[in-house]
DSSP file (Angstrom, degrees, kcal/mol; ACC not computed):
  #  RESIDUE AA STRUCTURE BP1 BP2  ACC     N-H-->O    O-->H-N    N-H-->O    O-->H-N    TCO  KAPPA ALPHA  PHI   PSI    X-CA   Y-CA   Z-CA
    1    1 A X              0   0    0      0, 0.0     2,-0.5     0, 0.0     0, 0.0   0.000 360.0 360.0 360.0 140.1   51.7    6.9   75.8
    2    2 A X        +     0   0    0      2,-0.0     2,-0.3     0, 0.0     0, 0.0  -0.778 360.0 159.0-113.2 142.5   51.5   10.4   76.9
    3    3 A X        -     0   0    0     -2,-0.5     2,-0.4     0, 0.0    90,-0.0  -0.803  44.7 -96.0-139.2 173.8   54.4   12.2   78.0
    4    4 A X        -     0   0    0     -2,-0.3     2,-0.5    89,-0.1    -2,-0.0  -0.792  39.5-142.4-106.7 140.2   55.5   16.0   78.4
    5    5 A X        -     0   0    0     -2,-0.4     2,-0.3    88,-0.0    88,-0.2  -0.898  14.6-158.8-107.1 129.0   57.5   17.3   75.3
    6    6 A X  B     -A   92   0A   0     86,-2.0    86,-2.4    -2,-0.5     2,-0.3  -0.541   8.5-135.5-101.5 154.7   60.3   19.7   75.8
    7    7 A X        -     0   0    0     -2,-0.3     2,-0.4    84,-0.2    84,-0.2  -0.960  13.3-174.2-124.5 136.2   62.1   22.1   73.5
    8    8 A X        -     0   0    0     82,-0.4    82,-1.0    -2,-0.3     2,-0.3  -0.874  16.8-162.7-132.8 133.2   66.2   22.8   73.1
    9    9 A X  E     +B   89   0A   0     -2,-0.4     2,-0.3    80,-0.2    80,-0.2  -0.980  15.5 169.5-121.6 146.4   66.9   25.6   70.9
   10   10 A X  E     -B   88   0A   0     78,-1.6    78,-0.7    -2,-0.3     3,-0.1  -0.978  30.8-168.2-132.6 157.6   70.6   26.3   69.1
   11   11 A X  S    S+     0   0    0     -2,-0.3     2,-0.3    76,-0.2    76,-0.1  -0.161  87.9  42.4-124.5  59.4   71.4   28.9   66.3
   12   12 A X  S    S-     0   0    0      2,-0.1    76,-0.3    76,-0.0     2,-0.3  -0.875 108.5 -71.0-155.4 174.8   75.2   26.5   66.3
   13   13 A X        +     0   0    0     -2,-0.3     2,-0.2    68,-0.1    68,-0.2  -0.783  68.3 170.6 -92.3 161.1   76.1   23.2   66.5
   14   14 A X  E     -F   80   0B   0     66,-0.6    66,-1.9    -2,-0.3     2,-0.8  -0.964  50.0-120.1-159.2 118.5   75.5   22.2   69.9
   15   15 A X  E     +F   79   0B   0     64,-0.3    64,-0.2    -2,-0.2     3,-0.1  -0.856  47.2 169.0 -53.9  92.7   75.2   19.1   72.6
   16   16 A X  E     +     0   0B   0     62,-1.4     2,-0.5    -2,-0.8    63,-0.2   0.762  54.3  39.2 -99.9 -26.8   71.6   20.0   73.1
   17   17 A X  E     -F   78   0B   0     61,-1.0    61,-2.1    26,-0.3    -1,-0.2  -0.931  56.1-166.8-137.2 128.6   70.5   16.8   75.2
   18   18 A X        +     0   0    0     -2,-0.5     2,-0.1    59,-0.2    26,-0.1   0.639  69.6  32.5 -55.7 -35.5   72.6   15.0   78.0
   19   19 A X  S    S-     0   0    0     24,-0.1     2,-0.5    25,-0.1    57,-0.3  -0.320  98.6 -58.2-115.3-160.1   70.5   11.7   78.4
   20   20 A X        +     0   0    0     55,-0.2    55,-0.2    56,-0.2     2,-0.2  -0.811  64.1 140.4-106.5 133.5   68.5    9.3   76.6
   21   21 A X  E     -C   74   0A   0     53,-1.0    53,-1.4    -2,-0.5     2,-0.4  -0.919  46.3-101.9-151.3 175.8   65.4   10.6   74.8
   22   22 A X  E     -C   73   0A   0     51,-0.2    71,-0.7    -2,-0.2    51,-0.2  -0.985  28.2-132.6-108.5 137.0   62.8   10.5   71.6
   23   23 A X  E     +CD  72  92A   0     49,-2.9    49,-1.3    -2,-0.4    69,-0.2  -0.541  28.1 174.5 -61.4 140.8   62.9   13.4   68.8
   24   24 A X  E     -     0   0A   0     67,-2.4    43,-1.8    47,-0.2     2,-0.2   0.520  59.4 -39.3-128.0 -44.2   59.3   13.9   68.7
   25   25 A X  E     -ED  66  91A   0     66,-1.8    66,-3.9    41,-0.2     2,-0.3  -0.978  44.3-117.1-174.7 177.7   60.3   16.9   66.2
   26   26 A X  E     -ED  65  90A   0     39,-2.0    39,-2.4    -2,-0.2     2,-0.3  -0.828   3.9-169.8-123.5 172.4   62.2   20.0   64.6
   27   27 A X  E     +ED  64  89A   0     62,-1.5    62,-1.1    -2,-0.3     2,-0.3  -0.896  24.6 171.7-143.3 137.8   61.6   23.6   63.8
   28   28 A X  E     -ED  63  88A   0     35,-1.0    35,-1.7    -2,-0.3     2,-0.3  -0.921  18.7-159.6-174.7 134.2   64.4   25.5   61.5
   29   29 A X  E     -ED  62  87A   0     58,-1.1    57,-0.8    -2,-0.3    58,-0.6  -0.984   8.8-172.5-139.4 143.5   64.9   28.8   59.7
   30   30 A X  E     -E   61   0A   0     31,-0.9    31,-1.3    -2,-0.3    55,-0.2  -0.990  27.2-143.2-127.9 131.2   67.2   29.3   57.0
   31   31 A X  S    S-     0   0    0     -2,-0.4     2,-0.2    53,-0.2    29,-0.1   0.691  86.4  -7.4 -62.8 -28.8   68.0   32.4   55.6
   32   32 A X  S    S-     0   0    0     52,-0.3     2,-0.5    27,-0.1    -1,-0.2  -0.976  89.0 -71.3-135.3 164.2   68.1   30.7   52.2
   33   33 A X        -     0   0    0     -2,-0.2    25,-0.2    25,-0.2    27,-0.1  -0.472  61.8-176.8 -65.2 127.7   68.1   27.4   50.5
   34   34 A X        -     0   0    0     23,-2.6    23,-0.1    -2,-0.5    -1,-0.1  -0.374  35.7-130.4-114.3 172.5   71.2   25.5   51.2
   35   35 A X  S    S+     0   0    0      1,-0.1     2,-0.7    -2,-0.1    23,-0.1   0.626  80.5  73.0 -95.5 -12.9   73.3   22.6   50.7
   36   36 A X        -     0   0    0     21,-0.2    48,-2.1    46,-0.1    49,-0.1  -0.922  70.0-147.4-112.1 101.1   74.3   21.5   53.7
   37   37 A X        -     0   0    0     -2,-0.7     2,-0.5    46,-0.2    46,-0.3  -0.345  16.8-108.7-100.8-171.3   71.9   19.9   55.7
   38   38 A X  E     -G   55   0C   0     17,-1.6    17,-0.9    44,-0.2     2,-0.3  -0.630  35.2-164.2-101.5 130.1   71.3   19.6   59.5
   39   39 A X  E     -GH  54  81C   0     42,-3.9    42,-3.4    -2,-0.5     2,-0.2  -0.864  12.8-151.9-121.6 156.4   72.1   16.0   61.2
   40   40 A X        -     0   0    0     13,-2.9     2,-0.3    -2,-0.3    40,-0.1  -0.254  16.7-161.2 -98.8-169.6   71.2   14.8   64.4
   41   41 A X        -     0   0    0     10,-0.2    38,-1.7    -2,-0.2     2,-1.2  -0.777  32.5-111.2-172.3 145.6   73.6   12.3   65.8
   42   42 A X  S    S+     0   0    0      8,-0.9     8,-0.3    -2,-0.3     2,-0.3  -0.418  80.4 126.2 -63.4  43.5   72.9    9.5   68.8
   43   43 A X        -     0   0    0     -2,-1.2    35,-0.5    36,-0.1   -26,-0.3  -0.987  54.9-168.0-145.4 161.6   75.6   11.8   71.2
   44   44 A X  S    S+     0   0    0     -2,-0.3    -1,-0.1    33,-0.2    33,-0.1   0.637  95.1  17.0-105.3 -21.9   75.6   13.3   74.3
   45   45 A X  S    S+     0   0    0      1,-0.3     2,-0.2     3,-0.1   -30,-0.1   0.218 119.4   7.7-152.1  -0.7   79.0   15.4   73.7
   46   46 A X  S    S-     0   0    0      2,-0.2     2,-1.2   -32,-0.1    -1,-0.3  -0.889  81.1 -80.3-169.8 171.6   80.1   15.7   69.6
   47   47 A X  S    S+     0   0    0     -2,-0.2     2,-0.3    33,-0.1    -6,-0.0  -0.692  88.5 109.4 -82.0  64.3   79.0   15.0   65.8
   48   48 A X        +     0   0    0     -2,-1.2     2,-0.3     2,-0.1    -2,-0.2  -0.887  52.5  19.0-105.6 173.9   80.0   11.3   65.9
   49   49 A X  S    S+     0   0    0     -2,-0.3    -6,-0.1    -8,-0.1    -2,-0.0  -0.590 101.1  18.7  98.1-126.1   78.5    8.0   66.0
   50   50 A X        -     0   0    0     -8,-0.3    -8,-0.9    -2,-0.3     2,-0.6  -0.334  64.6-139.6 -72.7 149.9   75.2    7.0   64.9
   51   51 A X        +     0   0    0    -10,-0.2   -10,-0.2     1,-0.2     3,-0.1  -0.873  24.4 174.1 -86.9 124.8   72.9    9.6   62.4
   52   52 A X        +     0   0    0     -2,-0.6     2,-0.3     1,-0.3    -1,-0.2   0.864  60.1   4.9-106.8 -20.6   70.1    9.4   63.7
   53   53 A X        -     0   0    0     19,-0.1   -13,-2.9     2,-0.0    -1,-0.3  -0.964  53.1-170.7-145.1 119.8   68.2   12.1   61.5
   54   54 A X  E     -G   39   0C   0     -2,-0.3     2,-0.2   -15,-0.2   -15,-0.2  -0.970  14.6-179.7-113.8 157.6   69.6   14.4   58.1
   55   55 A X  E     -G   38   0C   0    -17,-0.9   -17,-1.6    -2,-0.3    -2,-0.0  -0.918  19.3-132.0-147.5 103.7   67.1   17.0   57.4
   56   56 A X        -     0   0    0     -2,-0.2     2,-1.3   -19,-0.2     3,-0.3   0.042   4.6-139.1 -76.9 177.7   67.9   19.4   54.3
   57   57 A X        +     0   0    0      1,-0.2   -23,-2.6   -23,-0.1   -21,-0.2  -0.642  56.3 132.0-116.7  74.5   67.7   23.2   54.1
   58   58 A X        +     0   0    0     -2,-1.3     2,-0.3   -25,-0.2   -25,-0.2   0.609  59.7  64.7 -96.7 -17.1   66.2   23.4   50.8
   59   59 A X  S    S-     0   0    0     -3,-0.3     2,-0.2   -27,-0.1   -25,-0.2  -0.832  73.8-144.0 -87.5 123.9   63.2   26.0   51.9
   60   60 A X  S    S+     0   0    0     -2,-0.3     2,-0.3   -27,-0.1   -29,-0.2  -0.705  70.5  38.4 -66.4 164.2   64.3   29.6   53.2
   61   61 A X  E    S-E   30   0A   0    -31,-1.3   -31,-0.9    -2,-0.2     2,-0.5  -0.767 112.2 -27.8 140.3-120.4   62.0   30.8   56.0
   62   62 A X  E     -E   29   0A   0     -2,-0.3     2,-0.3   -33,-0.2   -33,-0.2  -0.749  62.7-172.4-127.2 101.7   60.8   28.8   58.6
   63   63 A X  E     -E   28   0A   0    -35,-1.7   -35,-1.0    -2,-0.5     2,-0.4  -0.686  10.5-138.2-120.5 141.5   60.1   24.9   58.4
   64   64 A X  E     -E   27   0A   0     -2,-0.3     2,-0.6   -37,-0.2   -37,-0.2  -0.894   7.9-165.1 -83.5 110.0   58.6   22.1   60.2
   65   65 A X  E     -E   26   0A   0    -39,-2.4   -39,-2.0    -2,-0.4     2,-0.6  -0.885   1.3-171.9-104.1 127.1   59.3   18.6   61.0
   66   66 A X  E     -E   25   0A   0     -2,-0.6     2,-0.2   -41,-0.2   -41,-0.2  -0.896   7.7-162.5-106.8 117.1   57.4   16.2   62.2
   67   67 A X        -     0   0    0    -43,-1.8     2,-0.4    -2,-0.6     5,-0.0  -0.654  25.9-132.0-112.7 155.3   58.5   12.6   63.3
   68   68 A X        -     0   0    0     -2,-0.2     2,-0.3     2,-0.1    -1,-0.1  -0.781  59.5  -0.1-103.7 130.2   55.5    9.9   63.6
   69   69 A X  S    S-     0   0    0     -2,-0.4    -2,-0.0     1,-0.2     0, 0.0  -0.814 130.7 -15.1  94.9-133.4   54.6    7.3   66.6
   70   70 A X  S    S-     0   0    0      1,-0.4    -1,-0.2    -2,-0.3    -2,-0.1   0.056  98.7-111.3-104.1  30.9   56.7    7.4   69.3
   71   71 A X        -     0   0    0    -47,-0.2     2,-0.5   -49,-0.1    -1,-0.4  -0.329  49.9 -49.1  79.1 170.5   60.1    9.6   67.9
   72   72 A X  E     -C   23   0A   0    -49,-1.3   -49,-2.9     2,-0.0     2,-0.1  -0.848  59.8-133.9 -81.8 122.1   63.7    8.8   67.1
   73   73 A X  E     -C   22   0A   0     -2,-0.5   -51,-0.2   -51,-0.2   -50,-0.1  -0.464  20.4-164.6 -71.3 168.2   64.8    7.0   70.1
   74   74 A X  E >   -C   21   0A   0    -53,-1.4     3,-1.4    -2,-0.1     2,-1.0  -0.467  10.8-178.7-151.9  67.9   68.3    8.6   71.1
   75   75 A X  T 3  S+     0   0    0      1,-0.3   -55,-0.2   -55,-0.2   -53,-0.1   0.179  82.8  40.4 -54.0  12.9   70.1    6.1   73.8
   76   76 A X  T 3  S-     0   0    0     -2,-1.0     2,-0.4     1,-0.6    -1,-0.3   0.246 114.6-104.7-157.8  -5.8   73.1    8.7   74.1
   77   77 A X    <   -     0   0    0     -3,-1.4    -1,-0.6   -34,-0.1   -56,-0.3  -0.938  46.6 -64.9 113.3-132.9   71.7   11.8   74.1
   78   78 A X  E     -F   17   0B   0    -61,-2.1   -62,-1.4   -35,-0.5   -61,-1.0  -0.879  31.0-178.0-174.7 116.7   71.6   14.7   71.0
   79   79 A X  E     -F   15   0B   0    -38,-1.7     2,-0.4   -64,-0.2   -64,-0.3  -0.983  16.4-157.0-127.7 120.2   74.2   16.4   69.5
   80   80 A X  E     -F   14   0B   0    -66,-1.9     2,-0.7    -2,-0.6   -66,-0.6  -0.736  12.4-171.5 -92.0 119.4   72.9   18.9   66.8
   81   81 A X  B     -H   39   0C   0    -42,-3.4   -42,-3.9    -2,-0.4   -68,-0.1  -0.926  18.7-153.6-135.3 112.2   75.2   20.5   63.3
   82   82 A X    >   -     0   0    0     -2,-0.7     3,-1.0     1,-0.3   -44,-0.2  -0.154  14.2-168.7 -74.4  32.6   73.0   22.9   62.2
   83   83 A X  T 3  S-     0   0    0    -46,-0.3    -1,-0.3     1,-0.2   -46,-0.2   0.399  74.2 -16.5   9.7-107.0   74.5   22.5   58.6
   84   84 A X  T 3  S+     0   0    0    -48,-2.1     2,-0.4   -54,-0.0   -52,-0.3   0.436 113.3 113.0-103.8   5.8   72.9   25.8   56.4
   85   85 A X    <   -     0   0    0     -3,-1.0   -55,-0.2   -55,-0.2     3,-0.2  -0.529  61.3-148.7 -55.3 113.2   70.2   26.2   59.2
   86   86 A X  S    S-     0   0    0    -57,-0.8     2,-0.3    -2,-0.4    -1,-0.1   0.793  83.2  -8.2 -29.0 -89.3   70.2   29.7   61.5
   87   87 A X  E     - D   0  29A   0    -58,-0.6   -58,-1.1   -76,-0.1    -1,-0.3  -0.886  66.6-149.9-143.7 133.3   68.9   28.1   64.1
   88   88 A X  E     -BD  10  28A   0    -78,-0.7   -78,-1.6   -76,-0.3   -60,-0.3  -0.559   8.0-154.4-106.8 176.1   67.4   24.6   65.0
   89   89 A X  E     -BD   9  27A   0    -62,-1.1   -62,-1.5   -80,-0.2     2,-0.5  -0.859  13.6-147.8-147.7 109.9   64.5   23.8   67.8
   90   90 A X  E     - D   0  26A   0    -82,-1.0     2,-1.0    -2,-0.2   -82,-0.4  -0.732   5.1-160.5 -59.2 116.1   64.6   20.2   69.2
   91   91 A X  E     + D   0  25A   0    -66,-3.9   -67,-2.4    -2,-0.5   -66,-1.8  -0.779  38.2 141.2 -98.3 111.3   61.1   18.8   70.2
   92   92 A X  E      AD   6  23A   0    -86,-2.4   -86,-2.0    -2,-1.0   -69,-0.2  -0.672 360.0 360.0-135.8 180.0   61.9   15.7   72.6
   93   93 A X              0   0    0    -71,-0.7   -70,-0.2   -88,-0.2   -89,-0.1   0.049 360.0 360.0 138.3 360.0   60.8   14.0   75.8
């Protein structure tokens, strides 16, 4: 099914989406490889409840993720902790 995909950018952690959506994908640059990776979490408003995606910062520069089929569904919204990442880019809708 085709749908329009939308983009949230943070360089923090961040309540980047308010409703229910799918992670379709991310975009991250890290000034170096780190330890600390970046989690998504199933919330509208802090970093609890469900993980729904960790994704580590083991590349510096600028990296790409790509989720398959339909996305990570996200019933609660998107709350982003950019662990050792500048800055993250949610790809949703």
């Amino acid at each position: 099914m085709q749908g329009d995909v939308k983009a949230a950018y943070t360089a923090g952690d961040a309540a980047l989406i308010p409703y229910r959506t799918r992670i379709k994908g991310l975009f991250f640059i890290a000034a170096s490889a780190g330890t600390d990776p970046i989690v998504i979490y199933d919330n509208a408003t802090t970093a609890a409840g469900n993980v729904l995606l960790t994704v580590g910062t083991t590349a510096a520069g600028g990296n790409t993720v790509y989720i398959p089929a339909q996305g990570i569904l996200a019933t609660n919204g998107v709350y982003v902790d950019t662990g050792d990442a500048d800055s993250v880019t949610v790809f949703y809708g």
